[in-house]
PDB file with one MODEL, atoms N, CA, C and O in Angstrom:
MODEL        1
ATOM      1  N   UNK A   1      -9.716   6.409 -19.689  1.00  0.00           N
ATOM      2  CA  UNK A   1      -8.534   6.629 -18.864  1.00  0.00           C
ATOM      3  C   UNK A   1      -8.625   5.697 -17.634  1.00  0.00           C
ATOM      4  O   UNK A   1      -9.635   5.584 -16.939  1.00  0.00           O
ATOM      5  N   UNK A   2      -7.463   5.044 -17.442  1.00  0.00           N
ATOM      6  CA  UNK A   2      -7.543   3.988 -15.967  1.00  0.00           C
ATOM      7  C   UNK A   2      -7.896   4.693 -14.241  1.00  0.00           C
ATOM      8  O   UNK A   2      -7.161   5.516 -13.697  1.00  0.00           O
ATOM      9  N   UNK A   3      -8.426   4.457 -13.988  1.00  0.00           N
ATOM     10  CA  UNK A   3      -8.813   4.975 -12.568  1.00  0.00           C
ATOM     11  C   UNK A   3      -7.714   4.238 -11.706  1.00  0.00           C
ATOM     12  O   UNK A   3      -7.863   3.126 -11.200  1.00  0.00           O
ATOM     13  N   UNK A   4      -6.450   5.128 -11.604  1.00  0.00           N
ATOM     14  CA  UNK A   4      -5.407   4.757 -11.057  1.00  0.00           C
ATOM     15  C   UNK A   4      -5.650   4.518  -9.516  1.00  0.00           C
ATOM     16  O   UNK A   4      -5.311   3.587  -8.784  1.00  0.00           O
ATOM     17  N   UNK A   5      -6.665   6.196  -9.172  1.00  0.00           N
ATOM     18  CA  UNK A   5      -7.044   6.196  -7.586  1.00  0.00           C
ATOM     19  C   UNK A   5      -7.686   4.975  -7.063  1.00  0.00           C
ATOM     20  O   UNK A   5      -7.310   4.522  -5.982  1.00  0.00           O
ATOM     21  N   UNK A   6      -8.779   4.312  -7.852  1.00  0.00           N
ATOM     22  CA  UNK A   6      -9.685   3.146  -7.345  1.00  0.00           C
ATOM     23  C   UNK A   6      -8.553   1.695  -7.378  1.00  0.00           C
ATOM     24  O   UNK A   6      -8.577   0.914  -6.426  1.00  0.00           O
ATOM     25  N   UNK A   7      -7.837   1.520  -8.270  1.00  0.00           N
ATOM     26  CA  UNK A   7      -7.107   0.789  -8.054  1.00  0.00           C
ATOM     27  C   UNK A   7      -5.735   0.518  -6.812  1.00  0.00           C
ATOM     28  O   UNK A   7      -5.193  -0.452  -6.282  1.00  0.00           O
ATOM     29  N   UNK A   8      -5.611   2.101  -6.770  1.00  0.00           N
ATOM     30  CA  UNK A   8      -4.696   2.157  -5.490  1.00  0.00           C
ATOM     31  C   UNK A   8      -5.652   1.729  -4.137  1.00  0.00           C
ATOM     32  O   UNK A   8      -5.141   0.826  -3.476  1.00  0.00           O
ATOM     33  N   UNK A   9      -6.535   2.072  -3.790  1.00  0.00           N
ATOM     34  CA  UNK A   9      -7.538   1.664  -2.731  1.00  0.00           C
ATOM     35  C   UNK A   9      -7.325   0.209  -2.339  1.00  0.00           C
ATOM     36  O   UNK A   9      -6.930  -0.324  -1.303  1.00  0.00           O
ATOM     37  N   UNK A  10      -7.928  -0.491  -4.144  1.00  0.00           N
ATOM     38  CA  UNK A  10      -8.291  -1.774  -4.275  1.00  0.00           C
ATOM     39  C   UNK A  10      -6.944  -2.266  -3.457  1.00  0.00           C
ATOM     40  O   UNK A  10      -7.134  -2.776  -2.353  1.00  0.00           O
ATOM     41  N   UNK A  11      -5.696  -2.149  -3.907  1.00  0.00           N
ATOM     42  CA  UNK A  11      -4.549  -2.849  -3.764  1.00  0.00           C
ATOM     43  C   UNK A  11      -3.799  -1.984  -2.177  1.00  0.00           C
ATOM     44  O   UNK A  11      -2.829  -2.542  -1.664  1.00  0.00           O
ATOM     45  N   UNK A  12      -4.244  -0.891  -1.644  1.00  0.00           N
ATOM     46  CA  UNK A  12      -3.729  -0.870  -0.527  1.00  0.00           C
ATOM     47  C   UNK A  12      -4.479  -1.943   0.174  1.00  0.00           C
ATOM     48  O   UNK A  12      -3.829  -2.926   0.528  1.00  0.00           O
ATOM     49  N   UNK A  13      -6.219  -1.884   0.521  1.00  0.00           N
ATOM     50  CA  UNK A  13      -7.036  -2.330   0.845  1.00  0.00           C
ATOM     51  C   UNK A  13      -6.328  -3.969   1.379  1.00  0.00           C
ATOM     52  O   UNK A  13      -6.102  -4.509   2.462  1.00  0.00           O
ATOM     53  N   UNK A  14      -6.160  -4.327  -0.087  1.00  0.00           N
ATOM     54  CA  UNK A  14      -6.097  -5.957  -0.125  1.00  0.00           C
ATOM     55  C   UNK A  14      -4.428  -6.091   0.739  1.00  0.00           C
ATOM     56  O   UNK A  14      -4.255  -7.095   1.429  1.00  0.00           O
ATOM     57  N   UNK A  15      -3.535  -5.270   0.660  1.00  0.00           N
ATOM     58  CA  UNK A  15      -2.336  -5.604   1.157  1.00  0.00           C
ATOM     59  C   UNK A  15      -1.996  -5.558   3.036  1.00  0.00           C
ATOM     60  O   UNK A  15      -1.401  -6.250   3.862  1.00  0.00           O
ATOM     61  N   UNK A  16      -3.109  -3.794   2.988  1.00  0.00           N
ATOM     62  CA  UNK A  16      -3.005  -4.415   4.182  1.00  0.00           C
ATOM     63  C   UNK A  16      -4.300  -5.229   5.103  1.00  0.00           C
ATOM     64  O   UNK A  16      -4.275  -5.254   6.334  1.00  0.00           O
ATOM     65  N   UNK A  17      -5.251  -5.781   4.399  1.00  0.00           N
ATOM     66  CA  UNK A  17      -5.896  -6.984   4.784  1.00  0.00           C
ATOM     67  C   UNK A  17      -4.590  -8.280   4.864  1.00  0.00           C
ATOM     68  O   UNK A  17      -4.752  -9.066   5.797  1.00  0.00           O
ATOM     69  N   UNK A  18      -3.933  -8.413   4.388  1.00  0.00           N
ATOM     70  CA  UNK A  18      -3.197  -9.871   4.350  1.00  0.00           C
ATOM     71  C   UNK A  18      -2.121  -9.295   5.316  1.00  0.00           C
ATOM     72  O   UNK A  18      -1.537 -10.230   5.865  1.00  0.00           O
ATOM     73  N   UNK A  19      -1.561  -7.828   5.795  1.00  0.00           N
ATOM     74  CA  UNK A  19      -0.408  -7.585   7.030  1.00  0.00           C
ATOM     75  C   UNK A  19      -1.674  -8.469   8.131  1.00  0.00           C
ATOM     76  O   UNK A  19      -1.292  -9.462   8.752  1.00  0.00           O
ATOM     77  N   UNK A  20      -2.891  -8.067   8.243  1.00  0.00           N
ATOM     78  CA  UNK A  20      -3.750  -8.366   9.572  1.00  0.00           C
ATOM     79  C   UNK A  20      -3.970  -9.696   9.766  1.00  0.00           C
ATOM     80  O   UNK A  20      -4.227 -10.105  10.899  1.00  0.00           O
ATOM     81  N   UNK A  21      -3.895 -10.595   8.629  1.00  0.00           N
ATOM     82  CA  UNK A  21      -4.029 -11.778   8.678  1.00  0.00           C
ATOM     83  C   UNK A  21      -2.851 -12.278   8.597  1.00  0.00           C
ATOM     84  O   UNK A  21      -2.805 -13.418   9.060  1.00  0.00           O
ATOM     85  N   UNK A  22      -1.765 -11.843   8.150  1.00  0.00           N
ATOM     86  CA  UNK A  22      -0.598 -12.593   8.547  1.00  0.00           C
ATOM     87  C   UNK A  22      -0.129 -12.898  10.238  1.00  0.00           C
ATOM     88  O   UNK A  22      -0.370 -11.946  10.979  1.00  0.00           O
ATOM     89  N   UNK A  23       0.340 -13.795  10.726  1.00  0.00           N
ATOM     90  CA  UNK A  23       0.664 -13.826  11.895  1.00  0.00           C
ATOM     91  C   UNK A  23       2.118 -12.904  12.007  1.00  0.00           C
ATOM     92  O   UNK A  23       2.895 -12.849  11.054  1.00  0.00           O
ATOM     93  N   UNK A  24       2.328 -12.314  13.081  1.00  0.00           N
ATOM     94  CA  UNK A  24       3.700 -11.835  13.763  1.00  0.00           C
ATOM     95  C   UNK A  24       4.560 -12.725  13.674  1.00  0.00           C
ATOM     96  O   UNK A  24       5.084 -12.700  14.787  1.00  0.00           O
ATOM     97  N   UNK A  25       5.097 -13.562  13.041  1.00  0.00           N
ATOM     98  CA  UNK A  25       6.077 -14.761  13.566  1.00  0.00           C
ATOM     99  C   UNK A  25       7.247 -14.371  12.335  1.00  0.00           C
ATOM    100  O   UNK A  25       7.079 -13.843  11.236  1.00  0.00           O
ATOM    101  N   UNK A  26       8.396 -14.827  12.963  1.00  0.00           N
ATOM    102  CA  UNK A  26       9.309 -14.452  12.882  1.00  0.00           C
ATOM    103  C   UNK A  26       9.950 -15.010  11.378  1.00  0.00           C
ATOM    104  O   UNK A  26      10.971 -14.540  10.877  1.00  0.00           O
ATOM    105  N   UNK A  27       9.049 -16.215  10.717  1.00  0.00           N
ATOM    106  CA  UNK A  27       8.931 -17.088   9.400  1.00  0.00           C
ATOM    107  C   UNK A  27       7.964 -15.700   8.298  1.00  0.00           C
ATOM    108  O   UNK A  27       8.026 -15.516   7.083  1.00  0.00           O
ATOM    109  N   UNK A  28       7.214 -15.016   9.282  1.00  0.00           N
ATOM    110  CA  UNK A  28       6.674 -13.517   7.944  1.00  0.00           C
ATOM    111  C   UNK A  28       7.008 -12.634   8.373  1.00  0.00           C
ATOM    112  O   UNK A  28       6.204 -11.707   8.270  1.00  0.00           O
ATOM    113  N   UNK A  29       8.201 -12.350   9.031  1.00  0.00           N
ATOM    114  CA  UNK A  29       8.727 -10.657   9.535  1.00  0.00           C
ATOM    115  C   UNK A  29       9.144 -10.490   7.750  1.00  0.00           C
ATOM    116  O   UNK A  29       8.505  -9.534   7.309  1.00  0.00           O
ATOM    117  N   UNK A  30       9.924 -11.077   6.768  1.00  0.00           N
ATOM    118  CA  UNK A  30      10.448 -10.490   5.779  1.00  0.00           C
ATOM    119  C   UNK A  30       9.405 -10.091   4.518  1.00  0.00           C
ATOM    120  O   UNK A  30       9.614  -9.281   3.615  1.00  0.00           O
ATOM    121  N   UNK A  31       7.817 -11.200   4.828  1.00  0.00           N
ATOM    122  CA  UNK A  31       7.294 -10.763   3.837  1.00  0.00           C
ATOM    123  C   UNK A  31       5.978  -9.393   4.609  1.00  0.00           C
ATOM    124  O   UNK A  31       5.401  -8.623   3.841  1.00  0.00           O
ATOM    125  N   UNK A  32       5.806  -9.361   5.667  1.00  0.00           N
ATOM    126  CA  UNK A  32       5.502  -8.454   6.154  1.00  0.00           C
ATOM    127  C   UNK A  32       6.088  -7.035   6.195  1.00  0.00           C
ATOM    128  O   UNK A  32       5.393  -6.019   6.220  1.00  0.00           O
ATOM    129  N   UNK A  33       7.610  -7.062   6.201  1.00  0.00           N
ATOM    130  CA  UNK A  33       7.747  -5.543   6.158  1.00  0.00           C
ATOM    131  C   UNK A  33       8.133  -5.423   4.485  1.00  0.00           C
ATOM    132  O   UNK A  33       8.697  -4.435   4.013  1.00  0.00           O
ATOM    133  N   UNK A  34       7.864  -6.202   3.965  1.00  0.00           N
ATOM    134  CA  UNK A  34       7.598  -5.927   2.388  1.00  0.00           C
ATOM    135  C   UNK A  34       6.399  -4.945   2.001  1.00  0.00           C
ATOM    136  O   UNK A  34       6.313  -3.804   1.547  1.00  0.00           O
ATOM    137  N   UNK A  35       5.380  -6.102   2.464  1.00  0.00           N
ATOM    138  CA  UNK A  35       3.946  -5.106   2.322  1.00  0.00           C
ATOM    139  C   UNK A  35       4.072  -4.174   3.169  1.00  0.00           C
ATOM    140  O   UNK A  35       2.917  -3.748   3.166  1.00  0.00           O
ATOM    141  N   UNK A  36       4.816  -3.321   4.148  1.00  0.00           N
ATOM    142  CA  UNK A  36       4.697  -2.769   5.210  1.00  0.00           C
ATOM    143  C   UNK A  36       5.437  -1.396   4.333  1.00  0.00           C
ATOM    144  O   UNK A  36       4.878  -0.300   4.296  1.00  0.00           O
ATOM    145  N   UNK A  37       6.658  -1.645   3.710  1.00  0.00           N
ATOM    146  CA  UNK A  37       7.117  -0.786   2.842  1.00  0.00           C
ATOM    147  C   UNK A  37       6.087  -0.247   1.560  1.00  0.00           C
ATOM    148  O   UNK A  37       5.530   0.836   1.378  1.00  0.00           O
ATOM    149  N   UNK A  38       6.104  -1.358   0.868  1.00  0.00           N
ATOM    150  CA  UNK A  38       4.984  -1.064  -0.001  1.00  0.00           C
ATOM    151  C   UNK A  38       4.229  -0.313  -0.106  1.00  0.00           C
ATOM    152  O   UNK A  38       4.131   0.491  -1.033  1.00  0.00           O
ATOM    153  N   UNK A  39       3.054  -0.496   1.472  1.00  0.00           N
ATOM    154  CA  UNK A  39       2.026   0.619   1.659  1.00  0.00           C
ATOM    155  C   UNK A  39       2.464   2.223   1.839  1.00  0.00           C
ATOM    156  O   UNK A  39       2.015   3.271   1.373  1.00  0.00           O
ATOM    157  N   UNK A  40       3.609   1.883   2.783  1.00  0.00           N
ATOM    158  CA  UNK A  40       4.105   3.506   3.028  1.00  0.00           C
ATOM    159  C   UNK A  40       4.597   4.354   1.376  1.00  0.00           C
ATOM    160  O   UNK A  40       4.367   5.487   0.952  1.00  0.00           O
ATOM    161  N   UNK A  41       5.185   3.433   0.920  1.00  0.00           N
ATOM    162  CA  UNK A  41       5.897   4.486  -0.578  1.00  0.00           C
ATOM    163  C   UNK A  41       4.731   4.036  -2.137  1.00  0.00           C
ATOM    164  O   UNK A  41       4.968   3.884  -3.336  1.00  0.00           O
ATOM    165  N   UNK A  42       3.637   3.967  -1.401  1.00  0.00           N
ATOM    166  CA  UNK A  42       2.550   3.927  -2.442  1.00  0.00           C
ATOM    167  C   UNK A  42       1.786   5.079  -1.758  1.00  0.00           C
ATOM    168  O   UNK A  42       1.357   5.909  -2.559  1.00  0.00           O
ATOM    169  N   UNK A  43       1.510   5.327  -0.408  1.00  0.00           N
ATOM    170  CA  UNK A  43       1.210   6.333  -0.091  1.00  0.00           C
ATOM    171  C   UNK A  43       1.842   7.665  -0.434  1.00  0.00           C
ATOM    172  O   UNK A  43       1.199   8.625  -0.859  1.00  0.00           O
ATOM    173  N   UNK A  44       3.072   7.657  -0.233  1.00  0.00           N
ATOM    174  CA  UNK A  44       3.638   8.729  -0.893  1.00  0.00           C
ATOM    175  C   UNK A  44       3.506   8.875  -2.046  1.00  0.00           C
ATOM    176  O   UNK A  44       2.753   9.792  -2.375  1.00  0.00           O
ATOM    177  N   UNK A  45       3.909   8.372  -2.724  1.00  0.00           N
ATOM    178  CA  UNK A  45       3.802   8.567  -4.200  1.00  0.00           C
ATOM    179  C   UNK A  45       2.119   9.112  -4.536  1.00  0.00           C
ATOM    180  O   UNK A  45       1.968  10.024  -5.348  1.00  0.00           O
ATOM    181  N   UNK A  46       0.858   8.460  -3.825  1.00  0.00           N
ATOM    182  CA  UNK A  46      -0.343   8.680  -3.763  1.00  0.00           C
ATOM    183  C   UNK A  46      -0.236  10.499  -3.579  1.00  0.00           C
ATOM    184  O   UNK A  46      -0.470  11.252  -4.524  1.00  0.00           O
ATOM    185  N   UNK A  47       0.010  10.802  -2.717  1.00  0.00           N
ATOM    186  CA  UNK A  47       0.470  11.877  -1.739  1.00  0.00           C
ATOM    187  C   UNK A  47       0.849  13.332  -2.420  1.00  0.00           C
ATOM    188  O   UNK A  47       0.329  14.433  -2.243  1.00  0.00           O
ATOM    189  N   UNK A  48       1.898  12.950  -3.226  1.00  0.00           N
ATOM    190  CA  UNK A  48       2.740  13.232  -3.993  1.00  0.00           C
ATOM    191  C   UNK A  48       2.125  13.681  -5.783  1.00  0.00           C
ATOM    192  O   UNK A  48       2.520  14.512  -6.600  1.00  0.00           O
ATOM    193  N   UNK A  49       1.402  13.017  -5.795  1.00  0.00           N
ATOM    194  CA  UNK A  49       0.935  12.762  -7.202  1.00  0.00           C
ATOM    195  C   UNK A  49      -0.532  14.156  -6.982  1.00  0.00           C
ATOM    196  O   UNK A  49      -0.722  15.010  -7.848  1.00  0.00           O
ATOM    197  N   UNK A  50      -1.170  14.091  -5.996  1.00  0.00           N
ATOM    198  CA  UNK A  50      -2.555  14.606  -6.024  1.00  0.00           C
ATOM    199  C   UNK A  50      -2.118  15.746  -5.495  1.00  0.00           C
ATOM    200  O   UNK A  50      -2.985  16.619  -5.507  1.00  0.00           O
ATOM    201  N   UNK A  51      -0.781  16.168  -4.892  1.00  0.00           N
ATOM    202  CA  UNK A  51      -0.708  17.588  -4.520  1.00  0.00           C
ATOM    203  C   UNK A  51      -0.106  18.404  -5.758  1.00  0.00           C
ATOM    204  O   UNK A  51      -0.101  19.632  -5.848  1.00  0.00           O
ATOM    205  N   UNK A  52       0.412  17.476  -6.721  1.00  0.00           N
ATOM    206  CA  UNK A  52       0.913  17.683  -7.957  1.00  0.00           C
ATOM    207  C   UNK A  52      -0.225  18.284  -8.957  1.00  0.00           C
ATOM    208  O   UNK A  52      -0.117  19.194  -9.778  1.00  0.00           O
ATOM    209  N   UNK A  53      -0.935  17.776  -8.745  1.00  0.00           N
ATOM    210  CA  UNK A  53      -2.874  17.534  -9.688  1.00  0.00           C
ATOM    211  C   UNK A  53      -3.610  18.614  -9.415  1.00  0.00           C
ATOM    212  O   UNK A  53      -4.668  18.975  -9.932  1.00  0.00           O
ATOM    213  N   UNK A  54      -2.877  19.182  -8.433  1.00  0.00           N
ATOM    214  CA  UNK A  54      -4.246  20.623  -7.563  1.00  0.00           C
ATOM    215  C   UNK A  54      -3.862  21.841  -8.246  1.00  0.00           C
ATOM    216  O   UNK A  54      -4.578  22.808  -8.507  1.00  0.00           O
ATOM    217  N   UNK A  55      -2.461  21.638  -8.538  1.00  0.00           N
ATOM    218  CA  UNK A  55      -1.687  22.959  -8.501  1.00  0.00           C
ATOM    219  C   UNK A  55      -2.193  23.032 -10.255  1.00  0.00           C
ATOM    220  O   UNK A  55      -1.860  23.989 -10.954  1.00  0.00           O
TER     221      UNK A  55
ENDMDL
END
């Protein structure tokens, strides 16, 4: 079975490593609040999924 959790880590991890290394400038505001979205509705869904799993 795929270890969905370790992979979510892997790929929050790496996404928001590249928000910290991206600069603020106004040429990556669009791909920044990409990954910026991203992280938030992968969290949820994360969120979402494991309160689902308990019950």
């Amino acid at each position: 079975m795929p270890d969905y959790q370790k992979a979510y880590h892997i790929l929050c991890a790496a996404a928001s490593a590249a928000l910290d290394a991206l600069p603020q400038t106004e040429e990556n505001a669009a791909g920044r609040e990409t990954l910026q979205k991203a992280l938030y509705e992968a969290e949820e869904v994360y969120i979402e999924t494991a309160d689902d799993s308990a019950t």
